[in-house]
N, C-alpha and C positions, 0 to 999 in steps of 0.2 A: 452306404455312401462311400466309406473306403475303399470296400470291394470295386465299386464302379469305377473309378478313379484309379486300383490299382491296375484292372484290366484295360482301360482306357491308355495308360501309360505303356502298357503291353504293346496293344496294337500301336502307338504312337512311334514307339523302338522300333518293330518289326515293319514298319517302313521307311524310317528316317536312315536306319541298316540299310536296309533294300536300294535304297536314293542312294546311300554313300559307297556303297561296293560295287554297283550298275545294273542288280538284280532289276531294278523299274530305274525307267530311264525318258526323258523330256518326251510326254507327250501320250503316253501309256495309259488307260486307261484303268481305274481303281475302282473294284465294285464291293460292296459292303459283303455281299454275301460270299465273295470270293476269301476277304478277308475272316470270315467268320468260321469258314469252311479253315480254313491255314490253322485258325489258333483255337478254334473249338470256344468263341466269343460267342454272346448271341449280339443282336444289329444296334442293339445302343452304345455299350464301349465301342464299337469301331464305327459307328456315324460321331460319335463327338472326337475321338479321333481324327479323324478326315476335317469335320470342320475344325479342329484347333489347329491344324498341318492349312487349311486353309487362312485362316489369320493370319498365322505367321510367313505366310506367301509360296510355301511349298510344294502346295495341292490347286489346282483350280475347281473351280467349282459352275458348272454350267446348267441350269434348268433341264431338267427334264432328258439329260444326256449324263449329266452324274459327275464323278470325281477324273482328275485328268492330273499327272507328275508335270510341271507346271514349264512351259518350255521358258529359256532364260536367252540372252544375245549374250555374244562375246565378252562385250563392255559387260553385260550383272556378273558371268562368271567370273571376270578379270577382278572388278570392285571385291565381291566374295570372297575371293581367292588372299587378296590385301589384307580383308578385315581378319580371317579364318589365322592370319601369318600373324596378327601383329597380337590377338588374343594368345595365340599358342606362344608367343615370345613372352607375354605379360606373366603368363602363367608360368613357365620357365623361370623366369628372374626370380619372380616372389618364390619357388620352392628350393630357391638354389640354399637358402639357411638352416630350412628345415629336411631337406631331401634324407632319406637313411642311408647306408650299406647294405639293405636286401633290397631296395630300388634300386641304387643304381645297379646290383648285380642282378635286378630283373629287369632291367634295359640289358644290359649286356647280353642275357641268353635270348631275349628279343632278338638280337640285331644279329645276332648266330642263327637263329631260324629263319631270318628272312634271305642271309645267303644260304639255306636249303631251300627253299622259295624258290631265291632265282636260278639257282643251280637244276631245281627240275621244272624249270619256266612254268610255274604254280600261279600265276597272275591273281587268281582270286584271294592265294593264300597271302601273297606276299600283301596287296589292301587291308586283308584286314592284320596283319602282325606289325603294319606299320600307323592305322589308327589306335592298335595295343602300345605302340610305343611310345605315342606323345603323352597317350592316357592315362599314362604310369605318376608325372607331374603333374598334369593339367589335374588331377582329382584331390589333389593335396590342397587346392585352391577353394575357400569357403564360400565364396561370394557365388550361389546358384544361378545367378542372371549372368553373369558371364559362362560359368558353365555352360547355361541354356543358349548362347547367342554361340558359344562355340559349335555345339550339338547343330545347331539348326544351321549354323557358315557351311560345318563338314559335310552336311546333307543336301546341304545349297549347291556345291562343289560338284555340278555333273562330272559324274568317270570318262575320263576321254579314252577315246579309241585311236590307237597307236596305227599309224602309219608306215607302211611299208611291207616289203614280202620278205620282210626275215627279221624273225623275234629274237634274235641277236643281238641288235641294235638297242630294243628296248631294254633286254638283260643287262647293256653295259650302262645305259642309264640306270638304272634301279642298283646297279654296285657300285656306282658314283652317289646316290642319295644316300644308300647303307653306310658308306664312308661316313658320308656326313653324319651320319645318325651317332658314330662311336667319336666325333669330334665333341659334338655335343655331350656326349656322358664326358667327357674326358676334362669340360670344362665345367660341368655337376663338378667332377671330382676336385675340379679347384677351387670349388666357389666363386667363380669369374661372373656374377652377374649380369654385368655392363656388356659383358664381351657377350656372355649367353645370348643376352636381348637382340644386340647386332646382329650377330652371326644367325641367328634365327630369323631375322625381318630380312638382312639384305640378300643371305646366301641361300640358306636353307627354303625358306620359302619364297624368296627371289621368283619373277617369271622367265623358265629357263625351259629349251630344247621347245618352243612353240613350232617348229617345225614339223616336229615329231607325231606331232598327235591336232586331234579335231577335235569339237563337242561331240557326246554319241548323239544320236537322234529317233535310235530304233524305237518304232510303234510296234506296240503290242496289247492285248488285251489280257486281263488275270486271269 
């Protein structure tokens, strides 16, 4: 029973991953054997997988057509987007007493590889060096239901697809976030709780540059 539960947890990551970095994207179709074939699972971890992604509203689930990355409106990504900000603040606040010296010094070489990121416009890498970033805090946090409502907000959070014919634009957005990212250590470093919580609800995860970018919506099969 552990084993099934621990592989089931496997395939649960390797798509909640997949959802959060834009590998599967609104509307994609998810086959068991596709997954099974990825992770060398056999079809029970990754059918209770699928159906527990479907409870939690992430996966749909259609008779006899099978599993589908669940398309969202505007309004769920924006609400998402809200709850994902005010979670990643909570958890901030509460580790600003306990936080160490080798986290904050591993946020800091964090926020130096994500300007290598955007320095060789690495779009996939800089996603995920900047969900390694909040992760750093947020896991210091005991309470697993927020953990888990986090996991599942960041996975909620379609990848949007950038707007425009020159990734230029998006580089100077992504060293305007990076900024923010060492404001944030910088008020780890002072213990500023109150100000952390703010500064992460209105600024940090604020909704900014909606110009810039759309929901993706690319279909595709695994």
């Amino acid at each position: 029973m552990q084993e099934l539960l621990s592989l089931r947890n496997i395939v649960r990551r390797y798509l909640t991953d997949g959802i959060a970095d834009g590998s599967f994207c609104p509307g994609d179709k998810i086959s068991e054997q596709s997954i099974c074939n990825a992770l060398g699972v056999s079809r029970t971890p990754a059918r209770e997988a699928m159906l527990q992604l479907n409870s939690e509203g992430l996966l749909d689930y259609f008779p006899r057509r099978g599993f589908y990355i669940r398309m969202v409106s505007e309004k769920e990504q924006a609400d998402i987007y809200e709850l994902l900000g005010l979670l990643d603040a909570y958890c901030a606040m509460t580790a600003v007493s306990s936080i160490s010296a080798t986290e904050i010094t591993r946020m800091k070489e964090i926020a130096d590889k994500i300007d290598i990121a955007i320095k060789y416009r690495n779009v996939e890498e800089y996603g995920k060096l900047q969900r390694d970033f909040h992760w750093v805090y947020r896991q210091k946090n005991t309470n697993e239901l927020i953990l888990s409502q986090i996991s599942n907000a960041e996975s909620g959070v379609v990848p949007a697809v950038f707007i425009g014919d020159s990734v230029e634009k998006l580089a100077e957005v992504y060293s305007i976030v990076n900024e923010e990212h060492r404001e944030i250590i910088s008020m780890f470093e002072k213990g500023d709780a109150t100000a952390l919580y703010y500064y992460l609800v209105n600024t940090h995860w604020g909704p900014r540059f909606p110009q810039l970018t759309k929901l993706r919506t690319r279909a595709k099969s695994l």
